[in-house]
C-alpha positions as CSV (number, residue, x, y, z in Angstrom):
1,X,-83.0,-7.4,-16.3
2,X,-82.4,-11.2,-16.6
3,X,-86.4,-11.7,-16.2
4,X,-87.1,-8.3,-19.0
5,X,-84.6,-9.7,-21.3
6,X,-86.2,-13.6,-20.7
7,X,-82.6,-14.9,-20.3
8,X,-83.9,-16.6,-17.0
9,X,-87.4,-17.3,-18.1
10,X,-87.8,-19.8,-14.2
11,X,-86.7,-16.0,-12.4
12,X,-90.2,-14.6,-12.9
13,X,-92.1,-17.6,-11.5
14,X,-89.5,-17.7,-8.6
15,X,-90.8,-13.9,-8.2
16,X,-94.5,-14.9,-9.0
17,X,-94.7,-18.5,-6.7
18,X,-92.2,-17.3,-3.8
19,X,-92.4,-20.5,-1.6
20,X,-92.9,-20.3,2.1
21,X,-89.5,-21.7,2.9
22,X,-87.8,-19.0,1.2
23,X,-86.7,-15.8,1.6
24,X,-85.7,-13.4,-1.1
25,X,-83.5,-10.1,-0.4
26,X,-82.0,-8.2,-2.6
27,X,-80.2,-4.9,-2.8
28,X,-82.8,-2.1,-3.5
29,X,-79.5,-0.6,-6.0
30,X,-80.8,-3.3,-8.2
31,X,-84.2,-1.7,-9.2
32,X,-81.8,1.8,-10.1
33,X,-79.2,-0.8,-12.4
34,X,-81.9,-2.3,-13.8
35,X,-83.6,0.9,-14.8
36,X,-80.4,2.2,-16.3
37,X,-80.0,-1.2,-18.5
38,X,-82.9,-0.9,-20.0
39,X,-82.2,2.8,-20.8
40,X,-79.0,1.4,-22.6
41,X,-80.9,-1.7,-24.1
42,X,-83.5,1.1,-25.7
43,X,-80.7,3.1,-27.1
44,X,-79.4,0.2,-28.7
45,X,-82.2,-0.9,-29.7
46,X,-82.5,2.5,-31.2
47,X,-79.3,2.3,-32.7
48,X,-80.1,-0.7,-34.6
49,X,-83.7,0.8,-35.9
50,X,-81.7,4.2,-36.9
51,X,-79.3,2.0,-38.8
52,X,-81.7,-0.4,-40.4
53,X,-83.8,3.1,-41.7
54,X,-81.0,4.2,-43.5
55,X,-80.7,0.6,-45.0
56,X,-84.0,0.8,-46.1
57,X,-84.1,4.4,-47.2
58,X,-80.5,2.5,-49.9
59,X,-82.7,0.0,-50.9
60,X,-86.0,2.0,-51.9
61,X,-83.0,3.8,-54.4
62,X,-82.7,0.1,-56.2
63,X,-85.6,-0.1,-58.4
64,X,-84.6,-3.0,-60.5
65,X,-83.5,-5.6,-58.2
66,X,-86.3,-8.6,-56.5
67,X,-83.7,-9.2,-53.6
68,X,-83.6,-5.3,-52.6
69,X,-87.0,-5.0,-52.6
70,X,-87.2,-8.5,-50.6
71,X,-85.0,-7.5,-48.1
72,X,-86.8,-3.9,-47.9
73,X,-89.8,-5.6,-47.0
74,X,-87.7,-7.7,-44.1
75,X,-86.3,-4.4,-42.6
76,X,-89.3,-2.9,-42.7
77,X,-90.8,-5.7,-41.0
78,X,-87.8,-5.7,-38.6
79,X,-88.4,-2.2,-37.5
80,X,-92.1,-3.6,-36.4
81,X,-90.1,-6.1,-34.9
82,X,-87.5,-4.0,-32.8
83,X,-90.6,-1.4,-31.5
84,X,-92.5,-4.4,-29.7
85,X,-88.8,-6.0,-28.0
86,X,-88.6,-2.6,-26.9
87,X,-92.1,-2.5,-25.4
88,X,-91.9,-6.3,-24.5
89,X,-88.5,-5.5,-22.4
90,X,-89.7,-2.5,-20.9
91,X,-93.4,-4.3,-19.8
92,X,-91.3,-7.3,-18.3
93,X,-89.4,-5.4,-16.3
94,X,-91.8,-3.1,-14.9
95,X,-94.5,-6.0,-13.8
96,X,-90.8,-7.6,-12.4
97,X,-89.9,-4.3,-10.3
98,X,-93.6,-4.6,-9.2
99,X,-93.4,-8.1,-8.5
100,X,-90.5,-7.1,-6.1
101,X,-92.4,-4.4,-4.0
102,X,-94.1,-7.7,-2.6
103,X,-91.9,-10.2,-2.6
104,X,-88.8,-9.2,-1.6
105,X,-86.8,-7.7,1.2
106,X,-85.3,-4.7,-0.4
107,X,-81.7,-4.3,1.5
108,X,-80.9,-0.3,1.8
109,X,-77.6,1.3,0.7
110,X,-76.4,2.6,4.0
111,X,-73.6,5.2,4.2
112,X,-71.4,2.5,5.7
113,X,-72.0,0.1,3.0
114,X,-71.2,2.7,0.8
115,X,-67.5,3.5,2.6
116,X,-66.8,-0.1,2.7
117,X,-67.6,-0.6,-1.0
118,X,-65.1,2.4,-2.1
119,X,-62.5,0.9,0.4
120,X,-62.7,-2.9,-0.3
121,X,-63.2,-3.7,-4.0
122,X,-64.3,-7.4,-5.3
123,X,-65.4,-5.9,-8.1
124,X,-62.4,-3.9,-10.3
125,X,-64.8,-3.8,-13.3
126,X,-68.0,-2.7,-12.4
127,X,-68.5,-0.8,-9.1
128,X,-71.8,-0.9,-9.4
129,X,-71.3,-4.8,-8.5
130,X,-68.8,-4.1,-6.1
131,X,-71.8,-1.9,-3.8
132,X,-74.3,-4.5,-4.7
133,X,-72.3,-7.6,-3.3
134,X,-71.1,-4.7,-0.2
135,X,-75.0,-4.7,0.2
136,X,-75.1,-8.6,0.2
137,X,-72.5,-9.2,2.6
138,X,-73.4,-6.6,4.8
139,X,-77.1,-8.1,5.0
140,X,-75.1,-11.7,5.1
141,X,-73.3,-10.5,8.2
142,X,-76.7,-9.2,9.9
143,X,-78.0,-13.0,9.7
144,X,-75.7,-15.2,10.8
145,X,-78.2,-17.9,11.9
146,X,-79.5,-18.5,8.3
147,X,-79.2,-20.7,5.4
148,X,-78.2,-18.0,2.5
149,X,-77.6,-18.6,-1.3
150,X,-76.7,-16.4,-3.8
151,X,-78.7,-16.2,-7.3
152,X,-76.8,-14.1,-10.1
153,X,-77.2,-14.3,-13.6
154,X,-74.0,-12.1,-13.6
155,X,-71.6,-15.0,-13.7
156,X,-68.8,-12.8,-14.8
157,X,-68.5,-10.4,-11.7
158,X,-70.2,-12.5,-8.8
159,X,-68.0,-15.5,-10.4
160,X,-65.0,-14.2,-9.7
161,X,-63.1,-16.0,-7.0
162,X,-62.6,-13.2,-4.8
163,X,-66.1,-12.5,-4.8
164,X,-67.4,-16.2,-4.3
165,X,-64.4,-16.4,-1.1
166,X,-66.1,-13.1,0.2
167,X,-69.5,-14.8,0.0
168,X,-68.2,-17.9,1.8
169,X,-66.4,-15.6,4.6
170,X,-70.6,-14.4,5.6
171,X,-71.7,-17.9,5.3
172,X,-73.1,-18.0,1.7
173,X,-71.9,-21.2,0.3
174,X,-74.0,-21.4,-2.0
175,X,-74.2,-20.1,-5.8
176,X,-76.5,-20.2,-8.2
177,X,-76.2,-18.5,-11.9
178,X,-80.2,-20.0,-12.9
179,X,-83.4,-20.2,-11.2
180,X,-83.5,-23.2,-12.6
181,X,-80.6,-24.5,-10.5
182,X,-81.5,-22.2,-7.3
183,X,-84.7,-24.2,-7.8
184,X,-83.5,-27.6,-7.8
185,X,-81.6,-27.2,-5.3
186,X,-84.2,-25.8,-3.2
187,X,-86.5,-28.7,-4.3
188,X,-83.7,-31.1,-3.0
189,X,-83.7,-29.8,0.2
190,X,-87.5,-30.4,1.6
């Protein structure tokens, strides 16, 4: 969502430019969170143009006044405004979700990843998360012989100090909250 949203505008060239040095895997859960956040991005988005109509519909009742009319003409504009976010949002992150079918290692959801997330919480707040970083360190565990970095926009789950001990514990010492940074980083390196 972080690459729909264009709160990590470097994440899509990462996705787009993979270098040959690199590896990306990621839970296949993902692609199901990210679908349902941007089902609750369009109902807010909904939300906010239901709320804004009934603005508009109060100020179409105030004949007299210039500002009414003026900010009228800005909700209007708004709801013109909110629609293409929506679409904008929705085509980002299905070209992204594309992008990943051939880029990516997709890391399954196993019935013992599963177990080990509902026994062994990181995550209190979100067990989503929790099964996504069971997914990580499982996958961690499987590849002990590799250099491994984390990349999470997600600061406030995967930043919690539990979880970044549990990603040191498989050998991921590494965290990055920006593509930017993972990219640096991997820049330093060569």
């Amino acid at each position: 969502m972080s690459i729909a949203t264009g709160r990590d505008p470097d994440a899509n060239n990462l996705l787009l430019n993979v270098p040959t040095s690199v590896r990306i895997a990621i839970p296949s859960i993902c692609c199901m969170e990210s679908l349902s956040a941007l089902e609750d991005e369009i109902k807010r988005r909904n939300r906010f143009f239901g709320e804004m109509e009934k603005q508009i519909s109060q100020l179409k009742r105030d004949r007299t006044s210039t500002s009414a009319q003026s900010l009228m003409f800005h909700l209007d504009q708004s709801l013109n405004e909110n629609e293409a976010l929506i679409n904008d949002i929705n085509a980002r992150l299905f070209a992204a979700l594309d992008l990943l079918v051939t880029q990516v290692e997709m890391l399954p959801l196993t019935p013992e990843i599963l177990r080990e997330s509902l026994n062994s919480i990181f995550i209190e707040e979100d067990p989503t998360d929790n099964l996504i970083l069971h997914c990580i360190l499982n996958h961690a565990r499987l590849q002990p012989n590799e250099v491994r970095v984390f990349l999470s926009n997600n600061t406030k789950e995967f930043g919690l100090l539990k979880v970044r001990d549990a990603l040191q514990e498989v050998g991921i010492t590494k965290y990055f909250s920006r593509t930017e940074d993972f990219l640096g980083w991997l820049q330093s390196q060569s």
